[in-house]
PASEBA-1860 file (N, C-alpha, C; in nm, 3 decimals):
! residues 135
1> XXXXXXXX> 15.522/13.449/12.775/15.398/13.388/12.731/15.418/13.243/12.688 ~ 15.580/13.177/12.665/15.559/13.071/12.614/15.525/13.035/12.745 ~ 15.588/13.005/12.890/15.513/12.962/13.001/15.382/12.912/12.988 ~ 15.283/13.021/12.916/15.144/12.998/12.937/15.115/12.829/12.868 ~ 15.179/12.836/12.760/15.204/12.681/12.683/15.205/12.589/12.776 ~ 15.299/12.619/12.787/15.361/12.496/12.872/15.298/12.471/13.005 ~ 15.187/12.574/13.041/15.114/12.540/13.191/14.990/12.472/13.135 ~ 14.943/12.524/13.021/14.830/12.456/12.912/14.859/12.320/12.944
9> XXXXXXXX> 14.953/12.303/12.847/15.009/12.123/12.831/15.038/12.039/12.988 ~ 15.072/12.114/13.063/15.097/12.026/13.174/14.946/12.009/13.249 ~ 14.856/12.134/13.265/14.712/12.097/13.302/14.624/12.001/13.248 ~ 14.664/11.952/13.073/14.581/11.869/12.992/14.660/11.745/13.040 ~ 14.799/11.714/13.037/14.828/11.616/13.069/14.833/11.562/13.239 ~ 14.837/11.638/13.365/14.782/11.575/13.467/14.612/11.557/13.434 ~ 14.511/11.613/13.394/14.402/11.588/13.405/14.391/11.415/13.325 ~ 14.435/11.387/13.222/14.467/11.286/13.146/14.559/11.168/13.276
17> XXXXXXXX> 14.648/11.209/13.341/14.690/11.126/13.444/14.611/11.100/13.538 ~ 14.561/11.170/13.601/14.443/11.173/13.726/14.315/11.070/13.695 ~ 14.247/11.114/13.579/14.164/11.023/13.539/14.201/10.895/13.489 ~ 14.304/10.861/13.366/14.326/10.740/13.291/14.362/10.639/13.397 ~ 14.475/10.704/13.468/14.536/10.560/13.552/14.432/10.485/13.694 ~ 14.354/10.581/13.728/14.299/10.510/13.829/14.160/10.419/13.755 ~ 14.135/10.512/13.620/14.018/10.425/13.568/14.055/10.296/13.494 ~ 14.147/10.335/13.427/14.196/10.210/13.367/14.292/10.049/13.460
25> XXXXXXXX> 14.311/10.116/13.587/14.372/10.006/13.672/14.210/9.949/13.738 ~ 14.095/10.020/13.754/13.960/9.964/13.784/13.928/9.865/13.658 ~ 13.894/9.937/13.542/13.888/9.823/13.454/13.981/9.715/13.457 ~ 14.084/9.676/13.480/14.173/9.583/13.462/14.102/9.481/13.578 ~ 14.115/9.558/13.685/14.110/9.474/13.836/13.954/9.384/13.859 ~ 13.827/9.480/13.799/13.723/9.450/13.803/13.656/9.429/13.701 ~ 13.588/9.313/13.667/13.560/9.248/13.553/13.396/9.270/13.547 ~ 13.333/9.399/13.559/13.175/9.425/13.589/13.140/9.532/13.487
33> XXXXXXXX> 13.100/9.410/13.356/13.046/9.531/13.230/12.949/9.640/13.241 ~ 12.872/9.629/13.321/12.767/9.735/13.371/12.830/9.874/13.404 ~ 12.923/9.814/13.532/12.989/9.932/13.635/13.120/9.990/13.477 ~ 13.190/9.926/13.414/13.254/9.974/13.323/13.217/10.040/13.205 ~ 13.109/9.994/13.158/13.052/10.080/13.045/12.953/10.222/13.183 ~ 12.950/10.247/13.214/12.901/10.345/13.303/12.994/10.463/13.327 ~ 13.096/10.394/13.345/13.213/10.455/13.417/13.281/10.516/13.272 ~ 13.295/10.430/13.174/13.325/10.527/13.037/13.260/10.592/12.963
41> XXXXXXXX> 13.133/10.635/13.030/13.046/10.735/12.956/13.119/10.873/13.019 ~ 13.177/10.857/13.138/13.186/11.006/13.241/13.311/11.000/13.190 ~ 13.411/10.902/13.131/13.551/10.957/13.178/13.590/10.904/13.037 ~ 13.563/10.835/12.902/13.602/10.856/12.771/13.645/11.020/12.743 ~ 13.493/11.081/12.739/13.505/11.256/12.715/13.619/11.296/12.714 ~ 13.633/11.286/12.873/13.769/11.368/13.035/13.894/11.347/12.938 ~ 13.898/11.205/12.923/14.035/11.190/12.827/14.025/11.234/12.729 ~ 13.963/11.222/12.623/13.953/11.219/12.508/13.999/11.414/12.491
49> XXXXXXXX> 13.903/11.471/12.571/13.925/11.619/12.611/14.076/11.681/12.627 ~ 14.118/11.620/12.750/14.279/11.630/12.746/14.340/11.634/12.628 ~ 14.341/11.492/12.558/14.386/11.441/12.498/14.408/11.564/12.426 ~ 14.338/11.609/12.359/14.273/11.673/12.213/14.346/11.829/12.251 ~ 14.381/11.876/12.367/14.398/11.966/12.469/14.563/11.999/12.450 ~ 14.584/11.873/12.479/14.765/11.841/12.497/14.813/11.841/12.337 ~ 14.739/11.783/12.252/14.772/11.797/12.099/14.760/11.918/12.056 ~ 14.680/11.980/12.058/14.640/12.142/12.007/14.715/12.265/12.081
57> XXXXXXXX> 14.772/12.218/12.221/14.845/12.315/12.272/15.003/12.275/12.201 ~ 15.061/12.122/12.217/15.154/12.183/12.052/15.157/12.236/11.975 ~ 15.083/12.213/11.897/15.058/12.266/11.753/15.035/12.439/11.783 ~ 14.962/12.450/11.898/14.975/12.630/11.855/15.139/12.671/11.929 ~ 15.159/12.625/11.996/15.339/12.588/12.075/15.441/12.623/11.947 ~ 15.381/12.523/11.816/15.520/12.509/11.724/15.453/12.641/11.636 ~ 15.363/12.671/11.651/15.327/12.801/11.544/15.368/12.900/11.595 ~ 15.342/12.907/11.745/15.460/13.016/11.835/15.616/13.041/11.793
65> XXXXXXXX> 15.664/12.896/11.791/15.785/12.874/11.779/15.852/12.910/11.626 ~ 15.749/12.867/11.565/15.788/12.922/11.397/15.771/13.047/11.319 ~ 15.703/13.133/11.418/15.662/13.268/11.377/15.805/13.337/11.473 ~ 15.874/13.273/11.555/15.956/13.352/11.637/16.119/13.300/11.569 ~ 16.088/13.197/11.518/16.222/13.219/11.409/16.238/13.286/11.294 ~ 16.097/13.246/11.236/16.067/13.361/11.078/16.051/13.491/11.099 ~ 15.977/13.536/11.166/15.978/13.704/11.194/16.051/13.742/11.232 ~ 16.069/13.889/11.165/16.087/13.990/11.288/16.072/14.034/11.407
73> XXXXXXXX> 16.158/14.075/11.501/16.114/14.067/11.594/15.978/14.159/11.669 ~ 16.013/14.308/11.595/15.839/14.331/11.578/15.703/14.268/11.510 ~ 15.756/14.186/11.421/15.625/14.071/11.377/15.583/13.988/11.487 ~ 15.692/13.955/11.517/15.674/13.828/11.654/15.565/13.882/11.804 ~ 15.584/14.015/11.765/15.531/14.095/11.915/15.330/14.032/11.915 ~ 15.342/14.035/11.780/15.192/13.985/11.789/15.124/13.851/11.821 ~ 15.235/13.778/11.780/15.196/13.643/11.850/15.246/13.583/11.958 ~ 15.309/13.717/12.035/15.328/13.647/12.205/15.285/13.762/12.264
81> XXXXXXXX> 15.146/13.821/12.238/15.088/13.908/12.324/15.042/13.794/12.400 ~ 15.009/13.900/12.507/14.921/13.808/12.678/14.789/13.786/12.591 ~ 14.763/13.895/12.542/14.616/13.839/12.496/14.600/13.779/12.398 ~ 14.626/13.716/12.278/14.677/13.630/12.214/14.679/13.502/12.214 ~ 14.789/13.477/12.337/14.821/13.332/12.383/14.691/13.337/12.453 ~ 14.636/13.425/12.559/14.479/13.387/12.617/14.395/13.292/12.527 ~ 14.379/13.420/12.414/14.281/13.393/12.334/14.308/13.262/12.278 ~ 14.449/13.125/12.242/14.449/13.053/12.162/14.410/12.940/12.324
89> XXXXXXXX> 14.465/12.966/12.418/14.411/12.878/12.545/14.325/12.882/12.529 ~ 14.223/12.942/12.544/14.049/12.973/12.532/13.986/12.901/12.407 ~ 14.037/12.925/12.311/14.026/12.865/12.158/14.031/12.691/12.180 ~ 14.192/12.674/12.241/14.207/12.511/12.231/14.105/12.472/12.295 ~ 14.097/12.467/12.434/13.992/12.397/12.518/13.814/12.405/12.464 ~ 13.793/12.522/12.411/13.665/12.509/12.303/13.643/12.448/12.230 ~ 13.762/12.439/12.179/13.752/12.351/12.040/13.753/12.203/12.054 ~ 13.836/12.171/12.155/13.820/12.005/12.202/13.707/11.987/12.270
97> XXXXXXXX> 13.633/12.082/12.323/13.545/11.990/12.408/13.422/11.969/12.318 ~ 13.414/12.111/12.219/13.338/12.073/12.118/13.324/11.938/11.998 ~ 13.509/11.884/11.982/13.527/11.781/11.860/13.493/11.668/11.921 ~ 13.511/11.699/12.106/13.407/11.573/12.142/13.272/11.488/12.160 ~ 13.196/11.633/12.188/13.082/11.657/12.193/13.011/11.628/12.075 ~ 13.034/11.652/11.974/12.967/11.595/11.839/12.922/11.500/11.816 ~ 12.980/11.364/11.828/12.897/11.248/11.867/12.799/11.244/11.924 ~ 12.750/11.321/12.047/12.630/11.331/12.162/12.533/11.462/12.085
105> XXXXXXXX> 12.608/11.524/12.054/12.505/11.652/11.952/12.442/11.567/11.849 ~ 12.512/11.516/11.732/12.489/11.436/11.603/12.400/11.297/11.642 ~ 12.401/11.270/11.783/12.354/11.081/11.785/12.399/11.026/11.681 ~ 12.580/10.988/11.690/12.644/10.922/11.592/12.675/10.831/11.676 ~ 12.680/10.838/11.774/12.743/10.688/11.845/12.736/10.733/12.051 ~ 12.820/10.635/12.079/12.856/10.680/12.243/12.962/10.622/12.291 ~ 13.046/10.664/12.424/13.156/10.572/12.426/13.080/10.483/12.499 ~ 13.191/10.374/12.484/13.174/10.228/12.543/13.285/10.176/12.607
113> XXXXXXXX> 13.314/10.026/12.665/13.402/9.963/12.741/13.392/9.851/12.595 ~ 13.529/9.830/12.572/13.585/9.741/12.498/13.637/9.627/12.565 ~ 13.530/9.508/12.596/13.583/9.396/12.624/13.754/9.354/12.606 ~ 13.772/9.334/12.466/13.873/9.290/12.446/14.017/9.365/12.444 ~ 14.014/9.449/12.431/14.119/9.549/12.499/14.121/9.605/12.614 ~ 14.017/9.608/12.663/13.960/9.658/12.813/14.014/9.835/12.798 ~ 13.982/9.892/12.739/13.951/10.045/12.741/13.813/10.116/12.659 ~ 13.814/10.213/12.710/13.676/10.323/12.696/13.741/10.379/12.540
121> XXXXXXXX> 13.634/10.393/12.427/13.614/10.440/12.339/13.546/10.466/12.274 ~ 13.527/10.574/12.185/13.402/10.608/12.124/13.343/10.451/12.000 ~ 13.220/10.462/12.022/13.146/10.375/11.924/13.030/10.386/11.833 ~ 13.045/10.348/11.760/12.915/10.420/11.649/12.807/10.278/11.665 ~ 12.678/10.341/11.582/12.586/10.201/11.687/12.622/10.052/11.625 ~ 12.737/10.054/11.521/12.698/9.932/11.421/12.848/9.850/11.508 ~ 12.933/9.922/11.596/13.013/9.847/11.684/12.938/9.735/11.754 ~ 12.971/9.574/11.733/12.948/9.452/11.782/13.070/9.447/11.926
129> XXXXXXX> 13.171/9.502/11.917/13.215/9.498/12.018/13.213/9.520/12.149 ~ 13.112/9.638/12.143/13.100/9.712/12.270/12.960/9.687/12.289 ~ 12.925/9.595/12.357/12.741/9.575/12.370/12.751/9.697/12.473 ~ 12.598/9.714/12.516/12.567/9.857/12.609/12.566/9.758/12.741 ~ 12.488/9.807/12.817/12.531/9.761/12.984/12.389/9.668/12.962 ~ 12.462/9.551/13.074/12.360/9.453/13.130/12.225/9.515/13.150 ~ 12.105/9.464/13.113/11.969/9.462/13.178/11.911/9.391/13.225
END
């Protein structure tokens, strides 16, 4: 079951590769605030999602890992059931897509294209940095 981890973490981190590098070599190459703030409404989330994906599948990874040095080895049986590790896969990816989603539930903000660093990030409305797209 640790496998299952480790297929977790490698699915959050190609999805995080697939998207970041081709979007972020567009922003670099093409200098069109419209087409960029557009483009980081669809693909801030995507990352941000991963992101949140690849962090939380550690953390339940080292709780795996620390219940299998401290326990017994019949204690341990419970936290590397199949259904278990399911259930914390199922858990992580809920839970990130939800800590992202809050902003768009709450109308606390939206992502944007950051001129001056040239990347997609979340913004609350009182950000001067990130104007919204050309009209």
């Amino acid at each position: 079951m640790y496998c299952s981890f480790i297929f977790n973490l490698t699915v959050a981190d190609l999805i995080l590769i697939l998207v970041n590098i081709p979007s972020t070599s567009f922003y670099l190459l093409v200098d069109d605030s419209a087409n960029n703030y557009a483009a980081c409404e669809l693909i801030s989330p995507v990352n941000m999602t991963s992101t949140l994906v690849a962090i939380s599948t550690i953390s339940i990874l080292t709780v795996n890992r620390y219940q299998f040095l401290t326990k017994p080895a019949g204690a341990y049986k419970e936290y590397s059931s199949q259904s278990w590790v399911i259930k914390n896969i199922i858990a992580i990816w809920l839970w990130s897509i939800f800590i992202v989603s809050l902003p768009f539930l709450f109308s606390l903000g939206t992502y944007g294209y950051h001129h001056k660093s040239h990347t997609c990030f979340f913004s609350d409305e009182s950000d001067s940095s990130m104007p919204g797209p050309a009209l």
